[in-house]
N, C-alpha and C positions, 0 to 999 in steps of 0.2 A: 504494500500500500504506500499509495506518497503522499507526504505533507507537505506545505507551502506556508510558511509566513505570512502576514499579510499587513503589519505594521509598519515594516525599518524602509520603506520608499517614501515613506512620510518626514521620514528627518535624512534622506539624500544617500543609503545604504540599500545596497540588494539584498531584496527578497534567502532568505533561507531554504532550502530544500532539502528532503532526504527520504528516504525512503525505510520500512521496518516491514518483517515479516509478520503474518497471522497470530504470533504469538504473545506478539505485542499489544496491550489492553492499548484502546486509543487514548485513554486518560494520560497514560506516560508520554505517548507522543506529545501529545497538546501542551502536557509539563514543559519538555523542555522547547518546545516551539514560544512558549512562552518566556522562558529564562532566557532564549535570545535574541527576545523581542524586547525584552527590560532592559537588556545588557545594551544593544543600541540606543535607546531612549535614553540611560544613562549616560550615552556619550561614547562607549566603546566602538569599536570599525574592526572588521578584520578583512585583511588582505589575502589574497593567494595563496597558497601551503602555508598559513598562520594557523599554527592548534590551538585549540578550545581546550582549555581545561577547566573542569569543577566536581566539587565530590569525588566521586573514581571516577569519572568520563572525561575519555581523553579523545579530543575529533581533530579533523584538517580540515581547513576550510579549500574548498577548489570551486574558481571562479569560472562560473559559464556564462551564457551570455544576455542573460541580464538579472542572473543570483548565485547568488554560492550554496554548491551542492556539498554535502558533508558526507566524509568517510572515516572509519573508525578501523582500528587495529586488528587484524585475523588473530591474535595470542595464539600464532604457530611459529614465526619465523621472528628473526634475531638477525638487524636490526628490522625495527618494525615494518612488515608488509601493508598497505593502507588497502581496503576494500571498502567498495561504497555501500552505503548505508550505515543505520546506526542500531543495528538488532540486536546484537552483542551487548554495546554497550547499555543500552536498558534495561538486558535482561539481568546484566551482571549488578546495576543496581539496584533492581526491583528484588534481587537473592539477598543480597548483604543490608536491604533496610529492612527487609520481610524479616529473614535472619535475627538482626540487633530485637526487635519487635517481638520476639517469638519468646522473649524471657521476661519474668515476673521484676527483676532490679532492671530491663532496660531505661536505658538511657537514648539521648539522640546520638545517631550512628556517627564516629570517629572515621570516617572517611579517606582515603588513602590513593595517591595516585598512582599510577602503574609506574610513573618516571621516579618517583621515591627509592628507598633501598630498603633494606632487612639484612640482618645476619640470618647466615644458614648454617650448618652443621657442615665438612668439608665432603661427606658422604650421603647427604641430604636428597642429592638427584639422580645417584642410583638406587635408592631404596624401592623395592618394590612393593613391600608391605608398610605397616605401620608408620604413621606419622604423629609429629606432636610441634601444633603453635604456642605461642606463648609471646605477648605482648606487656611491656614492660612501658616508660613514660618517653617520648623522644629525647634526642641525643641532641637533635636539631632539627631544621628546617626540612632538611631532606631527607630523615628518617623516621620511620613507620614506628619505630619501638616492638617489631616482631623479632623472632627468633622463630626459623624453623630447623627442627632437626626432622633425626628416623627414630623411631621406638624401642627398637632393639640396639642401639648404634654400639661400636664398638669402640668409636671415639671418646677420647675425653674432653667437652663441649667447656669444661674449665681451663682449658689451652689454646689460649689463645691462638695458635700453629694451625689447630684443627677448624677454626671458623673461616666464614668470606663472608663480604658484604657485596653483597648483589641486590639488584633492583625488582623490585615487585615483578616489572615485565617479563625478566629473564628468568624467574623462578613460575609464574605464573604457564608460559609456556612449556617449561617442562611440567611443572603437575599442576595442571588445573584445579585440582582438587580444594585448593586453598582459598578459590576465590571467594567464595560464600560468604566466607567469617572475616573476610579482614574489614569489615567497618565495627568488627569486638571491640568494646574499650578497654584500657587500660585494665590490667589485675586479669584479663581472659585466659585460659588455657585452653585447647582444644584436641583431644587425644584421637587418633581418627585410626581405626585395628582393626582391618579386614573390614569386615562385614559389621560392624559396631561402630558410633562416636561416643566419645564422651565431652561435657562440657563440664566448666571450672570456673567458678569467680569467685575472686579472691581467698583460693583454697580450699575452694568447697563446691563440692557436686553440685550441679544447679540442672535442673531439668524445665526444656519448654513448656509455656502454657497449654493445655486442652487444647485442640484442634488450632493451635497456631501453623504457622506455616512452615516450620520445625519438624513440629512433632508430625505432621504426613510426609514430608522427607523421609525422614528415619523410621519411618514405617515402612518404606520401599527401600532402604539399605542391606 
């Protein structure tokens, strides 16, 4: 399906365009059709291969010929492959606000861009089984405050030797698995074991709400 803008010609800015699959509720579309119709009226402009960034959605702007059509990240290829449209990224934040939402201490979602970094474990991307997040408070600007390792690691995660700090996108790409939880806040764990998750705030077991959008997840895991 495709959407169009229909605001930013009003203050001397081309029209928006993009396109989203079936899967996408049109409420999301109109969202963010709408955050960058503000973002113009605020004064903002974006030119030709200029990215969009907010929350976890990361776009390019490509200029045709009389709006700019937006395309968003495949999270297969390393550096980023652009594909047009923006299916992904909605779906990935309509997972990680549903997600944050899905527990009884939620808070507003802690947000994370793919261009950000994380510590990994040095063994983190070949594991095939088990994994385990863990978000601690940023270091800076450009840091997530995650930690991912493996479950069983063989490593010692206290050695500094055995860590990297890699960017959301390049971890993302190799395990997708992660993308869900990273708008968790601060104090999160998340322990992910075959066919089981478990979730951790601030040390303690925490289980999603009744029929949140969690707990039918993990009903299908």
């Amino acid at each position: 399906m495709e959407y169009r803008s229909k605001r930013c010609a009003k203050f001397g800015h081309p029209e928006f365009e993009f396109s989203v699959d079936s899967s996408i509720p049109p409420c999301d579309a109109e969202w963010l059709l709408g955050i960058l119709e503000d973002c113009v009226i605020d004064g903002d402009s974006f030119d030709d291969g200029e990215t969009i960034a907010f929350d976890s959605i990361l776009l390019i702007a490509n200029k045709a010929a009389d709006s700019i059509r937006l395309a968003e990240p495949d999270f297969s290829e390393i550096p980023i492959k652009w594909t047009d449209g923006v299916t992904r990224s909605l779906r990935i934040l309509r997972q990680q606000k549903d997600t944050v939402a899905s527990f009884l201490h939620a808070i507003e979602p802690d947000y994370c861009s793919v261009r950000e970094s994380c510590i990994v474990g040095a063994d983190f991307e070949n594991a095939d089984g088990g994994m385990v997040m863990e978000r601690t408070s940023r270091m800076n600007v450009n840091d997530t405050g995650w930690f991912l390792g493996t479950q069983d690691h063989k490593l010692d995660y206290s050695d500094p030797g055995n860590l990297l700090r890699k960017s959301i996108y390049e971890v993302v790409c190799k395990e997708p698995r992660v993308l869900p939880y990273l708008a968790l806040p601060v104090k999160s764990r998340v322990e992910h074991i075959e066919n089981s998750v478990v979730f951790f705030f601030d040390g303690n077991v925490v289980e999603p709400t009744q029929s949140s959008y969690l707990e039918q997840v993990l009903k299908r895991v």
